[in-house]
C-alpha atoms as an extended CHARMM CRD file, in Angstrom:
* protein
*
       111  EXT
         1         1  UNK       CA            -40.7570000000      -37.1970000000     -119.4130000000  PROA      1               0.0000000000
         2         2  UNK       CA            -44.0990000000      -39.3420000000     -119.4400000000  PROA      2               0.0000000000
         3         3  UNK       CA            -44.1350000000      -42.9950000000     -119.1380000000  PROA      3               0.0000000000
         4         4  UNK       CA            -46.9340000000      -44.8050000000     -122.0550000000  PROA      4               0.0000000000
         5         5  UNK       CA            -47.5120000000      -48.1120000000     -122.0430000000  PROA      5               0.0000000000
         6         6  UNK       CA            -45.4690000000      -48.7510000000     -125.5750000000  PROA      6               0.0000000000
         7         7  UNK       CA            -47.6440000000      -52.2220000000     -126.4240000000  PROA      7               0.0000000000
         8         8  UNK       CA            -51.3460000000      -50.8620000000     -125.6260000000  PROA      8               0.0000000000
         9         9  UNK       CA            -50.2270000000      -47.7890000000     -127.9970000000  PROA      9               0.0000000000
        10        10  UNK       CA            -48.8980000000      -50.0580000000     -131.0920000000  PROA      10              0.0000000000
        11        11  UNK       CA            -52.6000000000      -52.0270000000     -130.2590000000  PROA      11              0.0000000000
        12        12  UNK       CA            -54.2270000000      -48.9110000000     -130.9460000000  PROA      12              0.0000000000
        13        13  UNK       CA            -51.8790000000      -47.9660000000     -133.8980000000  PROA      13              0.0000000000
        14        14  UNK       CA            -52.6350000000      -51.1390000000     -135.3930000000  PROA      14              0.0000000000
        15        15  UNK       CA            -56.2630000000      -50.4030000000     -134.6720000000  PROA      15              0.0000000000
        16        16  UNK       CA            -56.6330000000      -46.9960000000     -136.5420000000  PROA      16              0.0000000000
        17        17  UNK       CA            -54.7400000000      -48.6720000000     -139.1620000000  PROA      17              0.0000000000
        18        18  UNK       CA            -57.1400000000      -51.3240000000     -139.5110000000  PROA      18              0.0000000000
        19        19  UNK       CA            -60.1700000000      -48.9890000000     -139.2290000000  PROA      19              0.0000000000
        20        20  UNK       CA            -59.1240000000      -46.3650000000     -141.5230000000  PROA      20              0.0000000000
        21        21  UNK       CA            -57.7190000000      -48.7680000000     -143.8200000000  PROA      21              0.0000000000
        22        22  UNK       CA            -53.9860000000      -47.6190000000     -144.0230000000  PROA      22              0.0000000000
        23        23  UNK       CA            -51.0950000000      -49.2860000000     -145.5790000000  PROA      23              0.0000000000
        24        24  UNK       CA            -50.1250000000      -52.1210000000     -143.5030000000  PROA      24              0.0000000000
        25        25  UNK       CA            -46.4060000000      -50.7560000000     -144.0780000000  PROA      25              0.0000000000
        26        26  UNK       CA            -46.9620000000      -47.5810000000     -142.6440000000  PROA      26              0.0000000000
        27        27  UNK       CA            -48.5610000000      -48.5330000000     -139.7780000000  PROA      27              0.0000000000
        28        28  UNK       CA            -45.5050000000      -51.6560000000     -139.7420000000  PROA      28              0.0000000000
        29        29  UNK       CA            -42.8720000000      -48.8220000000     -139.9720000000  PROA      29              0.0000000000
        30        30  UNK       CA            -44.2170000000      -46.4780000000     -136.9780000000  PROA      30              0.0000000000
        31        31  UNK       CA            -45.1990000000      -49.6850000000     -134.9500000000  PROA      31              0.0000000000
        32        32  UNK       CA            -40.9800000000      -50.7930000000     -135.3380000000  PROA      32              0.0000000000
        33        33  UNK       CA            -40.6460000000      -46.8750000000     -134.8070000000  PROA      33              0.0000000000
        34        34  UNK       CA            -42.1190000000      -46.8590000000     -131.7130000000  PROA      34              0.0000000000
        35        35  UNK       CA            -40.5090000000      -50.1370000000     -130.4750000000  PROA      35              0.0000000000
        36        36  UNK       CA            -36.8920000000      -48.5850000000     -131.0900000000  PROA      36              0.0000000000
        37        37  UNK       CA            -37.3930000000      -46.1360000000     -128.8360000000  PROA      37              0.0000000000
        38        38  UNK       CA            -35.4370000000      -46.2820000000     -125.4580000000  PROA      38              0.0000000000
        39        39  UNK       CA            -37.3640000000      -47.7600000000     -122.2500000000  PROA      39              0.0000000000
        40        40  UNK       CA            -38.0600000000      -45.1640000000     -119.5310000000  PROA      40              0.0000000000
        41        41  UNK       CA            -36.4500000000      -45.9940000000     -116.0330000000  PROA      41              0.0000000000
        42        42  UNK       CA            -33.0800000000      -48.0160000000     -117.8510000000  PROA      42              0.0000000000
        43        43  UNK       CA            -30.5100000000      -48.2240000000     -115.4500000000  PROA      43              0.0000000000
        44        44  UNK       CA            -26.8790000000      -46.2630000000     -117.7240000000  PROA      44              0.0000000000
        45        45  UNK       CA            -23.6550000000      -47.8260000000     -116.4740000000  PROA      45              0.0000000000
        46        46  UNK       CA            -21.2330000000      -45.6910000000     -115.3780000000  PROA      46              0.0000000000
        47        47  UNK       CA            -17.9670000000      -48.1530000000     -116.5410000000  PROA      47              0.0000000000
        48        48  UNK       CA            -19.4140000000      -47.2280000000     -120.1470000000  PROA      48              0.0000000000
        49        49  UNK       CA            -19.3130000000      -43.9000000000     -119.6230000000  PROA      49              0.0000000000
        50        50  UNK       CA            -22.5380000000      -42.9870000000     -119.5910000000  PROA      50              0.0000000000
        51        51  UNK       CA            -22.7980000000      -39.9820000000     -117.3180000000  PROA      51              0.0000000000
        52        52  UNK       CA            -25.3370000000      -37.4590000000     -116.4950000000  PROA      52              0.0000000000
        53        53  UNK       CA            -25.0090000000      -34.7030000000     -118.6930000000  PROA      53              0.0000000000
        54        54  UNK       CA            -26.6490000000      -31.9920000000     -116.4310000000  PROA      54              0.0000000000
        55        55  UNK       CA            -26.8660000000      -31.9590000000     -112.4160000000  PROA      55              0.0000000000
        56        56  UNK       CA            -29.9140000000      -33.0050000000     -111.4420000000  PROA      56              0.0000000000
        57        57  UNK       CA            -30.7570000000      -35.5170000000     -108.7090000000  PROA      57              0.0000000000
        58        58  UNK       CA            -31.0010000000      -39.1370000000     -110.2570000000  PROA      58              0.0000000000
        59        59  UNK       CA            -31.2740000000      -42.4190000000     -108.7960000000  PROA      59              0.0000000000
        60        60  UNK       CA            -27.9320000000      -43.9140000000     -107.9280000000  PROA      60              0.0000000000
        61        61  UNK       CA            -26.7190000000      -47.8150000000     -107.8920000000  PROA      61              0.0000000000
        62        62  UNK       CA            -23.6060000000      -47.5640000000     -105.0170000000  PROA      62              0.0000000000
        63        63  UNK       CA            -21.6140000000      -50.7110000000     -104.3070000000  PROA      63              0.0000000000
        64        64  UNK       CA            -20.5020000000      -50.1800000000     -100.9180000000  PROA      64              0.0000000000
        65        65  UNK       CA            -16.5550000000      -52.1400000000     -100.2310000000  PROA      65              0.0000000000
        66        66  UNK       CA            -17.3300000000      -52.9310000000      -96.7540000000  PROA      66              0.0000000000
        67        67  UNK       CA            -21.1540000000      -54.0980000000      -96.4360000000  PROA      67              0.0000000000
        68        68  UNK       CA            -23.9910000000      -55.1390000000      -98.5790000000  PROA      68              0.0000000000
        69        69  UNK       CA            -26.2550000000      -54.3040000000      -95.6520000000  PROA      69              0.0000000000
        70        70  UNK       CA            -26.3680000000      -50.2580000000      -96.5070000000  PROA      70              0.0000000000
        71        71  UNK       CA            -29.1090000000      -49.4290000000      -99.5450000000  PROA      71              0.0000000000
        72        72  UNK       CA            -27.7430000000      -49.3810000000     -102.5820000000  PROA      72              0.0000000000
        73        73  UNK       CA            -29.6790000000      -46.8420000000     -104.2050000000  PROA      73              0.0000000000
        74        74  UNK       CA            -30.4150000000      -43.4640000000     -103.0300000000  PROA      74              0.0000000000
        75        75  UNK       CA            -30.7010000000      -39.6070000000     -105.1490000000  PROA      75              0.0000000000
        76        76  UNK       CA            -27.7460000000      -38.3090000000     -105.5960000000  PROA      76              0.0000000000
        77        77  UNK       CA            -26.0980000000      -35.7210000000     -108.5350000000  PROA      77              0.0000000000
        78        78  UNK       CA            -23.6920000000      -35.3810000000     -110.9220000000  PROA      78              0.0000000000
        79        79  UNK       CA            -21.4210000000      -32.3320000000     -111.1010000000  PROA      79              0.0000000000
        80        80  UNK       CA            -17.9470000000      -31.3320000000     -111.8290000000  PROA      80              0.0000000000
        81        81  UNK       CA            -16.9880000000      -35.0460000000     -111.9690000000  PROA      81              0.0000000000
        82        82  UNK       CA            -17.7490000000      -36.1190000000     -108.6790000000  PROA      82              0.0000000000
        83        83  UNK       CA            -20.6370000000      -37.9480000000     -107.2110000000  PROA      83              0.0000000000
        84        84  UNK       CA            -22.8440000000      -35.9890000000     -104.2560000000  PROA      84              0.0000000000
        85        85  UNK       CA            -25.2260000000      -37.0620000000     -102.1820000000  PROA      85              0.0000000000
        86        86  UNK       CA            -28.2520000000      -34.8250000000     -101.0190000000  PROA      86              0.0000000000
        87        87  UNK       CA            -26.4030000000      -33.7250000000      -98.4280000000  PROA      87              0.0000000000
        88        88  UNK       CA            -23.6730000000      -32.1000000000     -101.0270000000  PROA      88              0.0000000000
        89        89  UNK       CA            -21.0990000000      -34.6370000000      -99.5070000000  PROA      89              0.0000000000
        90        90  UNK       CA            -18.7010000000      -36.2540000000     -101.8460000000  PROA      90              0.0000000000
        91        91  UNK       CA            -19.5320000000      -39.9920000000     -103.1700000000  PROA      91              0.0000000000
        92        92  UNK       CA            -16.2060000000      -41.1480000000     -102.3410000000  PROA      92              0.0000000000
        93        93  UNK       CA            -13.9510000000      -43.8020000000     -100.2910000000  PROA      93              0.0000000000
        94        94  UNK       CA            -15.8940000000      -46.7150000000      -99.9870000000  PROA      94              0.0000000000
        95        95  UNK       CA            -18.6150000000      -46.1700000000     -101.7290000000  PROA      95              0.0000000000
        96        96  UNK       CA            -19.0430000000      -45.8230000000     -105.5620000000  PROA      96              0.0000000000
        97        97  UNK       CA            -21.2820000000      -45.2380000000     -108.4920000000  PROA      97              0.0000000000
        98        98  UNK       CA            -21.7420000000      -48.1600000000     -110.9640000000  PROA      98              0.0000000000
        99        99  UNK       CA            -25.1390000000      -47.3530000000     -112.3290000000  PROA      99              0.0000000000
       100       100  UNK       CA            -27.6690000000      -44.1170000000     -112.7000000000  PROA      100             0.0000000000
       101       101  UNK       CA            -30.9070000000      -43.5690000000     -113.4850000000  PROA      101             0.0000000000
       102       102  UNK       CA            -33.2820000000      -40.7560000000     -113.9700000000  PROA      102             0.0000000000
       103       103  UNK       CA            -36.2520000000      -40.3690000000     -112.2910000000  PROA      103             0.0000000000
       104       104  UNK       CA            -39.1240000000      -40.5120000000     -112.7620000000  PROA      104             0.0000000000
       105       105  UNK       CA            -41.4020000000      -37.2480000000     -112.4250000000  PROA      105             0.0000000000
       106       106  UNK       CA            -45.0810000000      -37.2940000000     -110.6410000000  PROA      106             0.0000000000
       107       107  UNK       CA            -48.3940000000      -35.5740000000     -112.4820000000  PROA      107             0.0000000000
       108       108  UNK       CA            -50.8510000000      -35.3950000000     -109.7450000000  PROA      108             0.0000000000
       109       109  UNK       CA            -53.8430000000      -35.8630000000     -111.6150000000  PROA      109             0.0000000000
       110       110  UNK       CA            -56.2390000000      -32.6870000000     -110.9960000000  PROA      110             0.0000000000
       111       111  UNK       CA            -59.9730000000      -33.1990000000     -109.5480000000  PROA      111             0.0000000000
């Protein structure tokens, strides 16, 4: 997944538009096209059901019952049903999921 900057792009969409005079509807339709699309890096809540579909590592929200002084986010998986920390230890007890997220990746840019 790549991030864009959704606003600079719709500027530049609105741009070509302009430019190579296009119909102001088009370029209105793929402007609200590009605007519907979902925003990179949302936190899903996990009381609507929203799970990970696959197991990879994704960025956890845990509401500890005992202290608010431990993180609350760390990487963590999905699989099976259960919650797992890096470690492959169960998510369990005191601690629990309440939102996910998944992460971002890195493109080191090349020389």
């Amino acid at each position: 997944m790549r991030l864009i900057d959704a606003d600079a792009f719709k500027e530049q969409v609105a741009a070509i538009a302009i430019m190579d005079n296009l119909p102001a509807d088009k370029c209105n339709a793929l402007c609200k096209l590009i605007e519907m699309q979902p925003t990179a890096g949302s936190w899903h809540r996990v009381a609507d059901g929203d799970l990970p579909k696959h197991a990879n590592r994704v960025l956890v929200y845990i509401k500890y019952k005992v202290s608010d002084r431990i993180p609350p986010h760390c990487v963590a998986k999905y699989a099976g049903g259960k919650w797992w920390y890096p470690s492959d230890r169960e998510i369990t007890g005191e601690a629990r999921v309440i939102a996910w997220m998944e992460l971002p990746e890195y493109e080191e840019e090349q020389p």
